[in-house]
Each structure stands twice: as structure tokens, then as C-alpha cells.
LUMMAR-721469 format. One line per field, with one value per residue: residue in three letters; residue number from 1; y, x, z of N, C-alpha, C in turn. Coordinates in nm, 2 decimals, decimal comma. Example, Ala and Ser with C-alpha at 12.3 -4.5 7.8 and 13.67 -1.06 7.14 Angstrom:
// residues 2
rest (ALA|SER)
nr (1|2)
npy (-0,57|-0,22)
npx (1,32|1,28)
npz (0,78|0,71)
capy (-0,45|-0,11)
capx (1,23|1,37)
capz (0,78|0,71)
cpy (-0,33|0,00)
cpx (1,32|1,29)
cpz (0,78|0,79)
//
This chain:
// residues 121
rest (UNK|UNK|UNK|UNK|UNK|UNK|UNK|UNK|UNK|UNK|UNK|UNK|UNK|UNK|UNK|UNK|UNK|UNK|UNK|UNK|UNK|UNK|UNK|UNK|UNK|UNK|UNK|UNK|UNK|UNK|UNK|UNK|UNK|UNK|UNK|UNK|UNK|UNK|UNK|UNK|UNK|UNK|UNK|UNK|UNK|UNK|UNK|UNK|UNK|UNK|UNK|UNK|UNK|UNK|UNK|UNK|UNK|UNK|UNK|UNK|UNK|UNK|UNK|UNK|UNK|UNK|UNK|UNK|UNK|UNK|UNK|UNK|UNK|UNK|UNK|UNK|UNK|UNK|UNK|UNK|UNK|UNK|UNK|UNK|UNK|UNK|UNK|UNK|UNK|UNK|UNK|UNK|UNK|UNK|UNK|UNK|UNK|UNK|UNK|UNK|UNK|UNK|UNK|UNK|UNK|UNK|UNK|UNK|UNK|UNK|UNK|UNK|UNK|UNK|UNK|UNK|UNK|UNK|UNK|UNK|UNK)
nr (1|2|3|4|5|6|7|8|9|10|11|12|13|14|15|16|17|18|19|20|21|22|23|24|25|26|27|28|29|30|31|32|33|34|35|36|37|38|39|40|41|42|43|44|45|46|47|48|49|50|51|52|53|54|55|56|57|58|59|60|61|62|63|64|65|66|67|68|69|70|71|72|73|74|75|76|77|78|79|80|81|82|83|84|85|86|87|88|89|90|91|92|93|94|95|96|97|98|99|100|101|102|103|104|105|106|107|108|109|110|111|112|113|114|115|116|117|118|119|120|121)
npy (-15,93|-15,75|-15,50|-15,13|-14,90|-14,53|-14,23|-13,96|-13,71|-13,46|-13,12|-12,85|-12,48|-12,25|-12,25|-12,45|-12,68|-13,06|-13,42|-13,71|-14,04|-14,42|-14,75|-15,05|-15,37|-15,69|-15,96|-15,93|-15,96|-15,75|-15,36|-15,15|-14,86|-14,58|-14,36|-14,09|-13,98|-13,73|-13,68|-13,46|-13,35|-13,40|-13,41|-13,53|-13,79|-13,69|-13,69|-13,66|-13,70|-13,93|-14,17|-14,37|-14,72|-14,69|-14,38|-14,13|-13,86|-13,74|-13,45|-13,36|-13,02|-12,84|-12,84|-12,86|-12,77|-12,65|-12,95|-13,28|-13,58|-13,87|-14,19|-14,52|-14,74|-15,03|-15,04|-15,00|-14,79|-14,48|-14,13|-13,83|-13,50|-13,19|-12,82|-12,52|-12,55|-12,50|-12,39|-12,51|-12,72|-12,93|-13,23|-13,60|-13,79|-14,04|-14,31|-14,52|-14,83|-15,03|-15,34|-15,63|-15,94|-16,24|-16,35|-16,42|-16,28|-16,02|-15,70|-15,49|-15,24|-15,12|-14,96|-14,72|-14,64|-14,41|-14,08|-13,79|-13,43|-13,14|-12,80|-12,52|-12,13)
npx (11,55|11,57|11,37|11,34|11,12|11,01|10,87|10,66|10,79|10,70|10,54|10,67|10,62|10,92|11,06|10,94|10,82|10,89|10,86|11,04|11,01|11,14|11,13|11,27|11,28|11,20|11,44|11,60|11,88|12,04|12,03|12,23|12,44|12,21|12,10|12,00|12,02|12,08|11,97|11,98|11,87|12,08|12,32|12,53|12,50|12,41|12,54|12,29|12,26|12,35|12,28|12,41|12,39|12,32|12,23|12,40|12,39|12,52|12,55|12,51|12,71|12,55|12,29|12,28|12,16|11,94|11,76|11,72|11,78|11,68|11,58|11,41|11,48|11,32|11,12|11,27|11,30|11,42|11,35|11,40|11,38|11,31|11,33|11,30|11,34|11,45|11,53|11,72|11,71|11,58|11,52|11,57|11,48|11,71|11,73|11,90|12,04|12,22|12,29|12,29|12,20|12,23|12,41|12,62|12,72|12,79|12,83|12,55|12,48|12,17|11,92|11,63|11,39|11,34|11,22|11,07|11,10|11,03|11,10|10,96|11,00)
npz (-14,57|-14,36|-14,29|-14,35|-14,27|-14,36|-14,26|-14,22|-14,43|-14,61|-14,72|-14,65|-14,50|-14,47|-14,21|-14,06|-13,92|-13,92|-13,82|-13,90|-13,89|-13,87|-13,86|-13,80|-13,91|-13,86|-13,97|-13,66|-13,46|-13,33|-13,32|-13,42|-13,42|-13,61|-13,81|-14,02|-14,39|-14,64|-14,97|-15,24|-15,55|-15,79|-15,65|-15,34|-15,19|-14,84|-14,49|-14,23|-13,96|-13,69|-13,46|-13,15|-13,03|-12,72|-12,73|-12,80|-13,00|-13,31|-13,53|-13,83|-13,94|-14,07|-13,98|-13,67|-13,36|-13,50|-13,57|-13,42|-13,34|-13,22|-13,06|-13,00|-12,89|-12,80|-12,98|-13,22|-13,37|-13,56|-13,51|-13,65|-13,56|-13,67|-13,73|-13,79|-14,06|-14,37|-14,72|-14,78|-14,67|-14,82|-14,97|-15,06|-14,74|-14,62|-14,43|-14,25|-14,07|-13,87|-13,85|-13,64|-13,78|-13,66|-13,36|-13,48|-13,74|-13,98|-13,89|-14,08|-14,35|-14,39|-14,56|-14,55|-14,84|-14,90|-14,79|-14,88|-14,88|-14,90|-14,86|-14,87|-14,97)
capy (-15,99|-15,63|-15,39|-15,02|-14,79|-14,44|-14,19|-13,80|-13,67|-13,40|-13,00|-12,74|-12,36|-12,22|-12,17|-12,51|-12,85|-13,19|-13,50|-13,82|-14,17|-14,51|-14,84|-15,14|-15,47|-15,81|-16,04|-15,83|-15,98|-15,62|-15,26|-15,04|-14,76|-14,53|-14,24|-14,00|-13,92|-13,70|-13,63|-13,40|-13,35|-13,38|-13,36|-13,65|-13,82|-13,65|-13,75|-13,56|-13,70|-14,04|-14,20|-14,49|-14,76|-14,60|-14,25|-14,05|-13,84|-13,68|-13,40|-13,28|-12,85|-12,77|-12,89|-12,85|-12,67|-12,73|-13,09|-13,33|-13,74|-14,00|-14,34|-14,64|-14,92|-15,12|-15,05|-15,05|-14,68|-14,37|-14,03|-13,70|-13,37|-13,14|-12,77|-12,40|-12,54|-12,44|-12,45|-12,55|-12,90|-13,01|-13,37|-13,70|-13,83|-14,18|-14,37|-14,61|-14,89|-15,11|-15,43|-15,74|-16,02|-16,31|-16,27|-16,43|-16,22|-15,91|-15,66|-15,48|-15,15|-15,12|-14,86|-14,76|-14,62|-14,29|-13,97|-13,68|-13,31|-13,00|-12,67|-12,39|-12,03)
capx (11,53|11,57|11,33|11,32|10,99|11,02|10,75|10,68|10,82|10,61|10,55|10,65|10,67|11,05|11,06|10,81|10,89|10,86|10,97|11,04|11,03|11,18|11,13|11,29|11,19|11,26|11,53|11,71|11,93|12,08|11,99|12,35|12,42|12,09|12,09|11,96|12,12|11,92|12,02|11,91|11,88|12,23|12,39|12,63|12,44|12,49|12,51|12,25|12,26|12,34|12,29|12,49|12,27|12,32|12,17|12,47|12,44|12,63|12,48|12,61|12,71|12,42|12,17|12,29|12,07|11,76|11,74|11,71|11,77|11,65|11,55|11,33|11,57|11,21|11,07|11,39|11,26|11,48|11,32|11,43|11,29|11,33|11,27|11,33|11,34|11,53|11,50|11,85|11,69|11,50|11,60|11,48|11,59|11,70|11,71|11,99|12,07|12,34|12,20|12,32|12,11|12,25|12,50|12,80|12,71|12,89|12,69|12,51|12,40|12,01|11,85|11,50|11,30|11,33|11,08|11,07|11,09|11,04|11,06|10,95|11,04)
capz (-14,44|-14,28|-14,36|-14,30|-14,33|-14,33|-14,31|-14,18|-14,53|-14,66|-14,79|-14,51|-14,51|-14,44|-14,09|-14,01|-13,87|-13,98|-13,80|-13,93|-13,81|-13,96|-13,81|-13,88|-13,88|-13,97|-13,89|-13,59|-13,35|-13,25|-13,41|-13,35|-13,51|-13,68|-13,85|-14,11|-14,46|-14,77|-15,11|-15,33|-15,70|-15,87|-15,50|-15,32|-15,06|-14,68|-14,38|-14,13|-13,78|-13,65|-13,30|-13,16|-13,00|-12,63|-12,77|-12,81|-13,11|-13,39|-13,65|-13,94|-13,87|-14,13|-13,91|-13,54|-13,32|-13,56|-13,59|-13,30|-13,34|-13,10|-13,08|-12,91|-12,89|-12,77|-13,11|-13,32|-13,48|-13,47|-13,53|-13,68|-13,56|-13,76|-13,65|-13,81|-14,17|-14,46|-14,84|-14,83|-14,63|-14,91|-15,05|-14,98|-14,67|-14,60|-14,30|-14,23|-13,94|-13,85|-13,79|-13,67|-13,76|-13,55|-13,31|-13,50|-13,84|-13,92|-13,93|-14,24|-14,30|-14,42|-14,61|-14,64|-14,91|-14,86|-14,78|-14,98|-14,76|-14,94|-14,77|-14,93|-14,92)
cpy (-15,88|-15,54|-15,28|-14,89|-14,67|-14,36|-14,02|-13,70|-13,54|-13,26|-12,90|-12,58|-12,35|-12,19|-12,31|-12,59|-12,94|-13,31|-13,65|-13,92|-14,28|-14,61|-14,91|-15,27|-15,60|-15,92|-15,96|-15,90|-15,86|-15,50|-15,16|-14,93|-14,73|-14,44|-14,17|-13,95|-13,83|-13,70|-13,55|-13,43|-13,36|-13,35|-13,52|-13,68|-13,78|-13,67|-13,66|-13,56|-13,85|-14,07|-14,36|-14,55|-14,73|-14,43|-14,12|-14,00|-13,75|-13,59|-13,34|-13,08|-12,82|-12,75|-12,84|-12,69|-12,66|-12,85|-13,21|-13,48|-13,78|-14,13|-14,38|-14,76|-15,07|-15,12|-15,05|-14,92|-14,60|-14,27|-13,93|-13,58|-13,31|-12,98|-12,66|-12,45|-12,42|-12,49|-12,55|-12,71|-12,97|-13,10|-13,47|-13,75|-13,97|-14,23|-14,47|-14,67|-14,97|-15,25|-15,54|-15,86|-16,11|-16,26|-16,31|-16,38|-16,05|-15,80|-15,54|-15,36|-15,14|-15,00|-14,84|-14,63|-14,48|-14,21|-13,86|-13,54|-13,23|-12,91|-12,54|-12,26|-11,91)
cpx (11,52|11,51|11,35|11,20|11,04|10,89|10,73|10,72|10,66|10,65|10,57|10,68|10,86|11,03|10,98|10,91|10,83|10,94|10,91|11,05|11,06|11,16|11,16|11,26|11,22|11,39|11,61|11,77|12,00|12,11|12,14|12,34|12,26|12,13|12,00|12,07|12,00|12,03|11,92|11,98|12,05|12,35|12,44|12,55|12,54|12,45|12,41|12,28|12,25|12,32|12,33|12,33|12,27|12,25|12,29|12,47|12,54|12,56|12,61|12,65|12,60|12,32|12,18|12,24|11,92|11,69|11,77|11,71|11,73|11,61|11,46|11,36|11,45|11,19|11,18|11,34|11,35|11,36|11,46|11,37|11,35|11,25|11,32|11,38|11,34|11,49|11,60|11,82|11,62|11,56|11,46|11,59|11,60|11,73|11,82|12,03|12,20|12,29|12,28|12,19|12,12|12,38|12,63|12,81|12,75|12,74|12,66|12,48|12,27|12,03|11,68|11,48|11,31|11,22|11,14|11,01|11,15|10,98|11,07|10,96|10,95)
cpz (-14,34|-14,36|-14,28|-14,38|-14,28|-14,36|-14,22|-14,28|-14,56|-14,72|-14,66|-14,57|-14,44|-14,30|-13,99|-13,98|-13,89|-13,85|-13,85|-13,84|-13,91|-13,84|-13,88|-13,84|-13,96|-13,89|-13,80|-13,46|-13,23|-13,39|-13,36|-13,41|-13,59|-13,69|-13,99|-14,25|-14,56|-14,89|-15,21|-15,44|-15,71|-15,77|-15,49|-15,21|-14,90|-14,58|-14,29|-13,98|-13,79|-13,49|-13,25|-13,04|-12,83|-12,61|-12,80|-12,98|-13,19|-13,50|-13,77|-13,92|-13,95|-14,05|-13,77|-13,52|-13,43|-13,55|-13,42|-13,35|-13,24|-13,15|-12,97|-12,94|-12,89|-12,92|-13,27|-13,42|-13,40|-13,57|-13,57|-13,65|-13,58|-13,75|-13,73|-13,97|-14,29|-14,63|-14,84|-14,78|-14,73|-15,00|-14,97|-14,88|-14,63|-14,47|-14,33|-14,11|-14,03|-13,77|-13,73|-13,67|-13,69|-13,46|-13,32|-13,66|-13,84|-13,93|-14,09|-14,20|-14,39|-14,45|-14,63|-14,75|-15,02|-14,83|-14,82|-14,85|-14,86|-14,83|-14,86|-14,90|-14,91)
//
């Protein structure tokens, strides 16, 4: 009933930038919470950067000062930019909201897809 596309994923040099975007879509009476998680190979999925539905965000220390979150509450998409790339950022990354779909339903968190971000060295 709640989708989420993700898309911006691709091949960068070490040093390059990439930014993602996810939109969601579908039943949404209110989008709260968004953020960013990746996982690589044989790794534990991690958190990168969330933003509450006001814009206030939160990164993981790996990232801060590279990476940049935002959102467009109108379009229900957050972004990731993604700036001075690392091998060490290479996973897929996933996209995650906090939805509510009506407004006496709890709310859920969504996943999309994922997008695949290699950075080469």
C-alpha cells in the first residue's frame, strides 16, 4: 500500500559524489520520520542519516561532514547527498519512512528496494 522508489545509486571514483533520492507513494496520510540505511556484503545493516518530518537531522559519525540529508514534505521524497566518497561507503543503500496511513493507524516503517553505490579507489 506504501511504496518507496529509490534511485541515484551508481559507480563513483573515491573522492566523487552521488546523491540519492527515494520517494514514497501510496496510501499516506502522514510521512514522519525518513532516512537512509546501507549494508554491505556480510555486514549488519547501518544506519546513515535520518531526518524527522520538521528537517532536523541526525548522521551516523562515519559520514558527518560528507553526507547531507533533506527532504520535500510536498513530494514525500528525502534525498541523500553524498560528497567526498569513500570505498569504505560502498553497500546498497536503503531508504526508509515512517508512515502513517490514516490518522488513527500506528504507524509503520517502509522500505524500499534498495540502490547499489560503489566507490572505487
Amino acid at each position: 500500500q506504501v511504496q518507496l522508489v529509490e534511485s541515484g545509486g551508481g559507480l563513483v571514483q573515491a573522492g566523487g559524489s552521488l546523491r540519492l533520492s527515494c520517494a514514497a507513494s501510496g496510501s499516506i496520510f502522514r510521512v514522519n520520520a525518513m532516512g537512509w540505511y546501507r549494508q554491505a556484503p556480510g555486514k549488519q545493516r547501518e544506519r546513515v542519516a535520518v531526518i524527522t518530518s520538521g528537517g532536523s537531522p541526525n548522521y551516523a559519525d562515519s559520514v558527518k561532514g560528507r553526507f547531507t540529508i533533506s527532504r520535500d514534505n510536498a513530494k514525500n521524497t528525502v534525498y541523500l547527498q553524498m560528497n567526498s566518497l569513500k570505498p569504505e561507503d560502498t553497500a546498497v543503500y536503503y531508504c526508509n519512512a515512517e508512515v502513517s496511513s490514516t490518522w488513527y493507524t500506528p504507524r509503520s516503517d517502509y522500505w524500499g528496494q534498495g540502490t547499489q553505490v560503489t566507490v572505487s579507489s
